[in-house]
N, C-alpha and C positions, 0 to 999 in steps of 0.2 A: 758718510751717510749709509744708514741700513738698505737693508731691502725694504722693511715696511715701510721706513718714512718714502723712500724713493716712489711707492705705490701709494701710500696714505698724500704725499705731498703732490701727485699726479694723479688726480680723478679720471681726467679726461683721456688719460693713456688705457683703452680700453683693445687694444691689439700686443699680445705679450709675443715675443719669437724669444727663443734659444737657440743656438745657433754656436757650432764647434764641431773640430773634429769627431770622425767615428767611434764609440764607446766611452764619450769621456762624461755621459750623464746629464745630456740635452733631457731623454723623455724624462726621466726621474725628478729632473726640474720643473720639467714643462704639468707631469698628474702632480706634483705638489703644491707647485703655486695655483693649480686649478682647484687642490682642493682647499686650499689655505681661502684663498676668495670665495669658494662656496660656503664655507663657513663661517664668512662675515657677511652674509645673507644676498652675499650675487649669485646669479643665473651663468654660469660658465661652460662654456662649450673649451675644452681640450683636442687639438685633433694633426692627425699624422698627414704628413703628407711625404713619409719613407715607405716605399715598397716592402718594405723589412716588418711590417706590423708590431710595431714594439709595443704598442698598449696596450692591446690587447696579453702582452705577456704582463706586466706591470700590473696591471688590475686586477688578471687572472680573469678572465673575459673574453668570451668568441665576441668581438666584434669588429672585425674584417669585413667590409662590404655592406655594413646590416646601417649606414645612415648614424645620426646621432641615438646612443644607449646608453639610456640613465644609470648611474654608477652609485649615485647617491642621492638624498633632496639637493636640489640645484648643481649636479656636477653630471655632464654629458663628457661621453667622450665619442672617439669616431675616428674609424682608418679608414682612408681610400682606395677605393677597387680600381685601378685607371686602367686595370682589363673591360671591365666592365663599364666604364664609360668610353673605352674605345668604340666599343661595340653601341652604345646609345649612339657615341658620332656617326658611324658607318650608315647604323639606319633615318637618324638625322637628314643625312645628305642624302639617302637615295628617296628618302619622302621629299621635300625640299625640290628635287629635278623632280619629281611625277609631277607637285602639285603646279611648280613652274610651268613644266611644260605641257601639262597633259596625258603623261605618259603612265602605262601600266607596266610596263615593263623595262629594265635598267639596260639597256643598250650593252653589249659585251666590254665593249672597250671602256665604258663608263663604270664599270663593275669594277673591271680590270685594276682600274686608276685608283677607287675606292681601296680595294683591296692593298695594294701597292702602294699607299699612303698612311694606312694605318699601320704600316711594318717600319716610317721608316722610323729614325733614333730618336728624333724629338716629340715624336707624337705622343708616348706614354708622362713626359712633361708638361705636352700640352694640355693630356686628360686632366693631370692633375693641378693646374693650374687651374681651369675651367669650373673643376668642381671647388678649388678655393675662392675663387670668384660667387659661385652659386651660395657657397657656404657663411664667406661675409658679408655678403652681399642681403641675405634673408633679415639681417638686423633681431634677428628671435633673439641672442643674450648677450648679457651685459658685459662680458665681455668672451673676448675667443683667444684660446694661447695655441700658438704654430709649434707643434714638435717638428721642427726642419728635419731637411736629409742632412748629408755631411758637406762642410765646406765648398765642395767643387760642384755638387749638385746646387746646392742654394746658391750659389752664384748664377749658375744658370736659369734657376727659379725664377732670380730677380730681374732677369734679362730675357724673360717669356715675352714681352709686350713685342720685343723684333723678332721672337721665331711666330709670334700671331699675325704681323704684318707680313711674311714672307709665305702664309697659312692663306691670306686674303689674296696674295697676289696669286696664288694658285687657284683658289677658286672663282678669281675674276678668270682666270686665263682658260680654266675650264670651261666656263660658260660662252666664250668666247669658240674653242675649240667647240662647242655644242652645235653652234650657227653653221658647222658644216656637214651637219648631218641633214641630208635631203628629207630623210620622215617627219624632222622639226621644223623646216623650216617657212613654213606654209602656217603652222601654228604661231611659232615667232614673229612671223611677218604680220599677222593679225591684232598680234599681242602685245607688239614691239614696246609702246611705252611705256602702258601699266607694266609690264616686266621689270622694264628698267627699274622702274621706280620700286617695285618690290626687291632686287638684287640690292640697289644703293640703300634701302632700309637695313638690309640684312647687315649689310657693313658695317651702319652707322651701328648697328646695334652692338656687332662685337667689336669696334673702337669703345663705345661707350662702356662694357663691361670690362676693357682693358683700362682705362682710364680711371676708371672708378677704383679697382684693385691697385693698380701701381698707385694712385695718389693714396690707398692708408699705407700703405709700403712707406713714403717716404715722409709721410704727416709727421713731425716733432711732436705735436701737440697728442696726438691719437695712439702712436706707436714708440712701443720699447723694443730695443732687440739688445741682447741679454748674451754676452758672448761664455763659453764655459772653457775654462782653460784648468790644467794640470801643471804641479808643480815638476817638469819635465821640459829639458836644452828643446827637444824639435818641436815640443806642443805648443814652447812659447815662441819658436820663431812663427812658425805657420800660423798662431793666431794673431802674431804682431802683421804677418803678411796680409793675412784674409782681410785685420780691420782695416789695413790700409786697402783694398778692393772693395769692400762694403762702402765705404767711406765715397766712393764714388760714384755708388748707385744714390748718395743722398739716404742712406738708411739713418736711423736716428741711432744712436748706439747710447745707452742707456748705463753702460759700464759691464764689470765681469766680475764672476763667480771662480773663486777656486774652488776645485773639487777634488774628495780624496787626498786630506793632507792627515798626515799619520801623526794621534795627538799627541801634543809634547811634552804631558804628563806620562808618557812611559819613559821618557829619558830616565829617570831616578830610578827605575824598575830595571832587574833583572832579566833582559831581553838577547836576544841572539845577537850576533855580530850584524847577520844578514840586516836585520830591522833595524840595527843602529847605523848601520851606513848607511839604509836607504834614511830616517830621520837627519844624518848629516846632508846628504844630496838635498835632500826638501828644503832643508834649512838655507842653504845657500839660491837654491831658486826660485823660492817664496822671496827671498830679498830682489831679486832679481825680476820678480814681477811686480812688486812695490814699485819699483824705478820703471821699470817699461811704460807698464799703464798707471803711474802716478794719480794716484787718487781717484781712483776709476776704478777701485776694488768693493767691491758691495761687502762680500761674504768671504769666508772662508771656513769650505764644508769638513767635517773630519772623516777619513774613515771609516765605512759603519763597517759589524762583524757578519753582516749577511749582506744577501743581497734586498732591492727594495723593490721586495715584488708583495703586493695585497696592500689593503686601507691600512693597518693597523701600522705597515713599514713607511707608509708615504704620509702619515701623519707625524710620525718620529720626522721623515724628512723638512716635512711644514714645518713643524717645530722648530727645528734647527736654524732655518731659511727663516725666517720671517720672526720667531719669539714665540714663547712657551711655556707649558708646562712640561 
């Protein structure tokens, strides 16, 4: 099966991921299929969620931070700032305590915690999870493709739902440490129920936006994830590795894309040694990913002689990917 029938024969798969090791042409895939489907007259949202801004270089476009930026009729793209929504979080929670409790001013030790929570390791995962949630969540287009980060990141991606429950138990535990503040607790004591009741909303609510995101995570019906593999010994072991870790978050995997296979219409050409032994090596590990992921090969992309950076190179890509002129 093609790529387009795989998309033409799945309407309803309207959540695209790529997903593969570092440099091996996750975004490249991810603006071309965004623009191959804007071009069959869908509404597509593109968008990063690597700290590394790569689309912004692909499109040739400042848009780092700046929300969805139309690129073309019907093609949005969009990188996450999760500096900058750290910073939303921080002040989140210190309006959140005023308006709970009454207060005008953020207590030291309460600042303190703030502060000392947004530094530690998982919190710029957690931005970025929060704002993918906000992002699928809005339902604006028809469909959204995820340029993942690399392997070891999107795993932990996909396992944000327990660093959000470990996120909850912190701010239930905080609120709790609150009640031993004598300036609050006189307001507290007044307030005691309707509180409660506003804290356990608060929860319910980001269960439910966790719940919502991880179930099109692992929807069959709604979701492709699209792995990118090179004809390369370690690329094919770590991504035989990875699908087997994915596989157990219930991702759908949708098959794999070879990329960068050097075409084999130079064989007959007068070419250097170097390129003919790298086409022998390809030769024998293009077999060897045949048999790994047996029938679970979409594509197989060649070489181009630049790199795919502007519309005019990521249409050459669509083309390729999906059929053309």
């Amino acid at each position: 099966m093609s790529m387009r029938e795989v998309f033409e024969q799945n309407p309803d798969r309207r959540y695209i991921m790529y997903g593969g090791k570092g440099g091996l042409g996750k975004t490249t895939f991810s603006a071309a299929t965004a623009y191959w489907l804007a071009k069959q007259g869908m509404k597509v949202l593109v968008f990063s969620v690597d700290p590394q801004a790569s689309l912004s270089d692909i499109f040739k476009r400042d848009i780092f931070g700046k929300g969805p930026v139309e690129i073309m009729p019907n093609l949005f793209a969009q990188e996450i700032d999760a500096d900058q929504r750290i910073k939303e979080y921080q002040e989140e929670i210190r309006q959140k305590i005023r308006d709970m409790y009454g207060m005008t001013e953020i207590p030291e030790e309460i600042e303190n915690y703030i502060q000392a929570a947004a530094a530690e390791p998982a919190m710029e995962e957690s931005a970025i999870f929060d704002e993918v949630v906000d992002i699928v969540g809005s339902g604006n287009y028809d469909y959204y493709i995820y340029d993942l980060v690399p392997l070891g990141h999107a795993l932990y991606y996909l396992s944000m739902a327990s660093v959000y429950d470990q996120w909850i138990d912190k701010i239930t535990a905080l609120r709790t440490e609150m009640e031993e503040y004598s300036q609050v607790a006189a307001v507290m004591q007044r307030k005691k129920e309707s509180e409660e009741d506003r804290i356990l909303k608060e929860l319910q609510f980001i269960k439910h936006r966790i719940n919502v995101s991880s179930s099109i995570l692992t929807d069959k019906q709604k979701t492709a994830f699209f792995f990118v593999v090179t004809p390369e010994e370690m690329i094919i072991l770590d991504t035989k590795k990875a699908a087997g870790l994915f596989a157990k978050f219930d991702v759908p995997l949708a098959g794999y894309i070879v990329n960068r296979v050097i075409p084999p219409e130079l064989a007959g050409q007068n070419i250097p040694a170097y390129l003919r032994n790298r086409m022998e090596m390809q030769t024998t590990y293009l077999k060897e990913i045949d048999q790994v992921f047996s029938g679970e090969v979409l594509a197989r992309i060649p070489e181009f002689e630049r790199d795919i950076t502007g519309l005019p190179m990521i249409e050459r890509m669509a083309n390729v990917m999906f059929g053309g002129k």
